[in-house]
Phi, psi and omega in degrees: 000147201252138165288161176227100172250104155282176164096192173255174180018062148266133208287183191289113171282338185292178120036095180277354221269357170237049158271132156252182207302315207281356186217331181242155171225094198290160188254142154324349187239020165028084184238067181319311175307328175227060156262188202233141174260064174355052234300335180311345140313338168250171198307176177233130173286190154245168198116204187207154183226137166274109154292095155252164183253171184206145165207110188072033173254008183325315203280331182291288195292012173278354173262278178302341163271327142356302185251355176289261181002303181296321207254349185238181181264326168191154219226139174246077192289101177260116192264103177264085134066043195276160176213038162239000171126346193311300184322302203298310227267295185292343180280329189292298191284349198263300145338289187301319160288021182040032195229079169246345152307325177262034145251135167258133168241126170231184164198161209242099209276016169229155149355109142289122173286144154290144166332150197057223202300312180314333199269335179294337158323311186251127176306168188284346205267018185247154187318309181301332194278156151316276174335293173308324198309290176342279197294351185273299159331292145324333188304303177309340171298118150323326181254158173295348171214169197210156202225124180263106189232181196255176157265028206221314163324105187253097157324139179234186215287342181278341172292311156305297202276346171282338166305256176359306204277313180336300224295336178259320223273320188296006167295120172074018160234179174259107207190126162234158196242071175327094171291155164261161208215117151252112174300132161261078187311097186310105180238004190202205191251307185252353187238146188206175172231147201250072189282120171275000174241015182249125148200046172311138150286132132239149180279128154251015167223134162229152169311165162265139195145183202280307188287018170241082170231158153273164198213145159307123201241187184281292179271342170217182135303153186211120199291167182205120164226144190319137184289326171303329175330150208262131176246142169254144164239137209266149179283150152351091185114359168276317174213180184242148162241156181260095196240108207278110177291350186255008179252167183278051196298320159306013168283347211273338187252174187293287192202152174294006166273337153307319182343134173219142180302272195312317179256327176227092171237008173278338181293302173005289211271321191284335162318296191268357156310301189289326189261004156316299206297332195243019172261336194089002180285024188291356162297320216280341183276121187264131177085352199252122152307127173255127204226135169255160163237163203285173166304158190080343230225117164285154197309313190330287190296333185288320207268327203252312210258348172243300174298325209285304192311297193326326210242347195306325190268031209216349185290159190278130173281131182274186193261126146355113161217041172065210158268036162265010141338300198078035143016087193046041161281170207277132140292000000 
């Protein structure tokens, strides 16, 4: 099987055999194109490069690549076995901004497990785990620091420029970078919902190198970095996730019923948000914003680009939980 790569900075696919081990990482099902290629063996430029893996976000990305393209230097897609259109769709909008020099588009052609028991199931080292996928993806990266970002993620314009200011300040240091993660729950064209009590850290920007891969975890892949490292947390209010009430947001997993207080509980928590909300019970939701947009104006753009700068810093803070947040869960 041929890997299918557009774009910039991919690694060498040919003839391996004088590679040692130590640079390559072979896959069990001897798929020479997606054994993973260590990128800190090739020179690095400086900036950041935006990873997203996408699966089915054709719906998604007229949003989310726009202010990303503004806030990074360069963006990486990798498409797993999408069957609404995502590449052609990230090809399009990617063409219309005039930034297909700076973008990779690939696609990642096998089967991925989903989160929880399936994943736990499939070795790390195989095309299906979460872990290779991962770390086969980062691989294309070019640069000293990589942005692990979703097809679901919207930057809104205080995200941009702070995204933006990164991309240089982070030279030459050792540093990840956290976000708070607010869902919007979609239910219209003009209506949406804000849950103010989901806001797990995660790191979404780290350096490149050998201590920052993924590793296998009990339920996802889980970055793994030096414990001391230094953390920045980006403020309240840089992006929105995007959670649709008529899609299947929960396919990515063996079944929702892994959901757990204790291992996942912001998925818990976006469970029982989404089938409130789409029961019609949104009084019965504690934290949760109900945000309308003016006529004309979609729920998307009124929420990341007008209501949240408005209101993020006026939002209610929720109670404390340490990292049962959930500090490098699966979206």
């Amino acid at each position: 099987m041929t890997a299918l790569t557009t774009g910039i900075g991919i690694p060498g696919t040919a003839d391996d055999s004088d590679v040692s081990d130590d640079r390559v990482t072979r896959n069990r099902e001897g798929e020479p194109a997606y054994d993973i290629h260590w990128p800190w063996h090739r020179p690095q430029r400086p900036g950041l490069t935006a990873v997203l893996r996408v699966r089915n976000e054709a719906h998604n990305l007229p949003w989310v690549l726009p202010p990303l393209l503004e806030a990074v230097p360069y963006v990486v897609i990798v498409d797993n076995q999408s069957s609404d259109g995502t590449l052609e769709t990230a090809q399009r909008i990617v063409a219309d901004l005039g930034a297909s020099d700076r973008v990779t588009l690939t696609s990642y052609p096998f089967v991925v497990s989903r989160c929880g028991p399936e994943h736990l199931a499939t070795p790390a080292d195989s095309v299906h785990s979460l872990t290779h996928f991962y770390n086969w993806s980062f691989s294309h990266v070019t640069t000293a620091y990589a942005m692990k970002w979703d097809g679901d993620m919207v930057l809104t314009p205080e995200g941009v420029a702070a995204v933006r200011d990164l991309s240089w300040q982070l030279e030459g240091e050792e540093v990840m970078v956290l976000f708070p993660r607010l869902p919007l729950y979609i239910e219209s064209e003009s209506v949406g919902y804000l849950d103010a009590s989901s806001r797990n850290m995660e790191p979404w920007i780290h350096p490149v190198g050998p201590a920052y891969t993924f590793v296998k975890g009990f339920d996802w892949e889980v970055w793994q970095h030096p414990d001391d490292m230094e953390r920045l947390v980006m403020p309240l209010g840089t992006f929105v996730e995007l959670k649709w009430l008529d899609h299947d947001e929960f396919a990515h997993w063996t079944d929702p019923s892994a959901f757990t207080d204790n291992r996942s509980p912001r998925k818990v928590r976006e469970y029982h948000v989404h089938s409130t909300l789409r029961d019609g019970r949104a009084d019965e939701l504690d934290h949760v914003f109900r945000i309308e947009a003016p006529p004309g104006v979609h729920i998307v753009d009124h929420a990341a680009r007008i209501w949240l700068p408005r209101h993020a810093r006026g939002l209610p803070q929720p109670a404390r939980r340490g990292n049962a947040d959930g500090e490098g869960e699966e979206s």
